[in-house]
C-alpha positions, 0 to 999 in steps of 0.5 A: 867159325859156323855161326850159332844160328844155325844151332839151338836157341840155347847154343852159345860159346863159353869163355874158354871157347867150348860150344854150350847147348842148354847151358851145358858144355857139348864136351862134357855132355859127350863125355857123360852120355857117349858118342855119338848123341842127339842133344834136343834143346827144350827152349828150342823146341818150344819156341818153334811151338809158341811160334806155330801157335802164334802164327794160327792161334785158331789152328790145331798144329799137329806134331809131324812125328816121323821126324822124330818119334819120341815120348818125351818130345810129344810130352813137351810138344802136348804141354805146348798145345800141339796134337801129333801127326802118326802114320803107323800104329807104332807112331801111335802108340807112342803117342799115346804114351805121351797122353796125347787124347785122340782129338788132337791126333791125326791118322795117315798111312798109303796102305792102313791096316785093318789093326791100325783103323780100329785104333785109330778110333776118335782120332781125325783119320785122313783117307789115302785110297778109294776103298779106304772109306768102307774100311775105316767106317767098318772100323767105327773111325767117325771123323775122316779127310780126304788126301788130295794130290793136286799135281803141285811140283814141289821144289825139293828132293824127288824123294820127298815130294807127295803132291805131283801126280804120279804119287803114291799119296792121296788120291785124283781129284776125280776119286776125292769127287766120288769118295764124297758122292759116296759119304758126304759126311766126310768132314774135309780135304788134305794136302801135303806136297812135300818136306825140307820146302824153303820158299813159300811159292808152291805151298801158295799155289797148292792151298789155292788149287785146294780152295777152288777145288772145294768150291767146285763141289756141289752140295758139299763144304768142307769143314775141316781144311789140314794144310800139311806142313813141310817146312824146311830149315836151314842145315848151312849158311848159304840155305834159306828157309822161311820163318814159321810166320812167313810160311804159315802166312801163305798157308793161310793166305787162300785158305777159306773159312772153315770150322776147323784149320789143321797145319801138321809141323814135323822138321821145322819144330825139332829140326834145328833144336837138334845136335849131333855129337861125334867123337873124331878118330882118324885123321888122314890126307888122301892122296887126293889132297883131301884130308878126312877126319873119320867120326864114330858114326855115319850113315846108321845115325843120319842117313839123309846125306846119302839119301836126300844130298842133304849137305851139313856143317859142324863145329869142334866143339871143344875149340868152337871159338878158334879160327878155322886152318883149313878144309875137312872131309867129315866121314863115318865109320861105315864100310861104304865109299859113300859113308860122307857125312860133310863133304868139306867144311871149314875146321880148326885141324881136327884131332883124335879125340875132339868132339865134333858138333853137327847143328841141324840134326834133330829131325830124320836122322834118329828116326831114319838110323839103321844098325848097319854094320851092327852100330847100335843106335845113338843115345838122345838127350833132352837139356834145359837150363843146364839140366839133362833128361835121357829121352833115349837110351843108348842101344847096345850090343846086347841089344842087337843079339837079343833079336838073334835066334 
């Protein structure tokens, strides 16, 4: 059996041996809301919060929101005192939504439109490229960081490391020099090397590089420092991750004093208050000796395996207590040979018709699906205290030929 903590907060196995997530039992939910579908557990979501307040009491923590765009979210998320982190006018707007004012928000994006600096008006905005400053103070945008890349090699996928030279993110040092020769009313610098991080070492090194580089600009203090974010979570039981305590101490650790400390959490505030439901259809034995247990969703709901070898595991959920028989292939429904959600994991022998739960699967998954092969996107929920929230509707067919002319 996994262990539960790898699952929300709220997650627990009942008396009869169903997994419960908010109090709820994940069949039932399942058999309310459909399949598949992202259970958020609110608790979760605002401890991870708390815990972030906690850690940098003075700091404005800002919702990384490409991990999961949502409006419900933001709103828990804004009620807990965190800002949003947005990189398209998209994300910004459904920030918006949620009521979030513009002094909480911060602006990236590598290739701004003209749109989207005019919107971002009275929010923080983060300069990505040496002609950007002219553009954004034309826009009227008053408050502006500088993204530097600092050539720090994180350790994690290629895909999501930003801080390396050679990025397509921030600029050199040299043309952070001159965009603040040019406009010495830029408030301050920005880092972020990059997500899914487990351990504390290349954070470290990159907020020191930062702090001495802001030292060595003369005539010029930065007042506002934004740290990034990009802390991991655990998806298996043989992965570490930091705890929010551990990793925003080495965040702080080099940091010098400065009017105004930015952190922007994405993964680490939803990532593990999120669960997947499937519902398992075929079950079958390769010639291989492999035996796949096929879901009704795949890589149109959680590209990441494909995309970043990211690896997870999963409970029968009606049977979480039950001693597993052997190993499983977990696999979509997707016409592609690389359609594999898990690899292997130990399973009681699954059947038709079970509920499959996949723990770890709150953050860039729903924001990365896809309607390949025309699968319309999942449903996502939001529970508490035995109490259910629809934060978004499942898409339908209709749905996909509304687009068709």
């Amino acid at each position: 059996m996994v262990g539960l903590e790898l699952f929300p907060d709220s997650a627990a196995i009942d008396d009869s041996g169903e997994l419960t997530i908010g109090g709820l039992r994940a069949t039932d939910l399942a058999a309310e809301h459909g399949t598949p579908l992202v259970v958020y557990c609110e608790d979760t979501v605002r401890g991870q919060a708390r815990a972030y307040r906690a850690a940098a009491p003075e700091a404005l923590v800002v919702y990384g929101t490409k991990a999961f765009p949502n409006v419900a979210l933001l709103r828990v998320l804004a009620s807990e005192g965190l800002g949003a982190d947005v990189s398209t006018l998209g994300e910004l707007e459904l920030a918006r939504a949620a009521g979030l004012p513009p002094e909480r928000l911060v602006v990236h994006g590598n290739n701004k439109s003209d749109l989207e600096l005019e919107a971002a008006r009275g929010a923080l905005v983060v300069l990505d490229a040496p002609d950007e400053l002219e553009r954004a103070r034309a826009a009227g945008i008053e408050r502006l960081l500088v993204r530097i890349t600092l050539g720090i090699e994180a350790d994690t996928h290629e895909a999501i490391r930003t801080g390396h030279h050679g990025s397509k993110f921030g600029v050199t040092e040299e043309q952070a020099r001159a965009l603040i020769a040019r406009d010495p009313e830029i408030l301050g610098l920005h880092i972020h090397i990059g997500s899914q991080l487990r351990d504390t070492t290349a954070i470290r090194t990159a907020v020191a590089a930062l702090a001495r580089f802001a030292e060595d600009i003369e005539g010029w203090s930065p007042r506002v420092l934004d740290l990034g974010g990009g802390l991991g979570i655990r998806s298996t039981l043989d992965e570490h991750a930091p705890s929010i305590a551990e990793f925003v101490g080495a965040q702080l650790e080099s940091a010098p004093p400065v009017e105004q400390l930015v952190l922007e959490p994405g993964r680490s505030l939803v990532g593990r208050a999120g669960v997947t439901l499937y519902r398992i259809g075929a079950v079958k034995e390769t010639g291989a000796g492999t035996t796949w247990a096929a879901v009704d969703g795949g890589m149109s709901d959680n590209p990441r395996p494909q995309l970043y070898g990211a690896r997870h595991t999963a409970v029968v959920a009606g049977r979480a207590g039950a001693e597993p028989d052997g190993l499983y292939g977990v696999a979509g429904e997707h016409c592609e040979s690389g359609d594999v959600l898990i690899e292997s994991v130990e399973l009681p022998a699954p059947r038709r018709g079970d509920v499959l739960a996949v723990p770890g699967t709150g953050a860039y998954t729903l924001a990365m699906a896809s309607n390949y092969n025309g699968v319309p996107r999942p449903a996502a929920v939001l529970v508490r205290d035995g109490e259910t929230q629809v934060i978004r509707r499942r898409e339908t067919i209709e749905d996909l030929l509304r687009f068709e002319t």
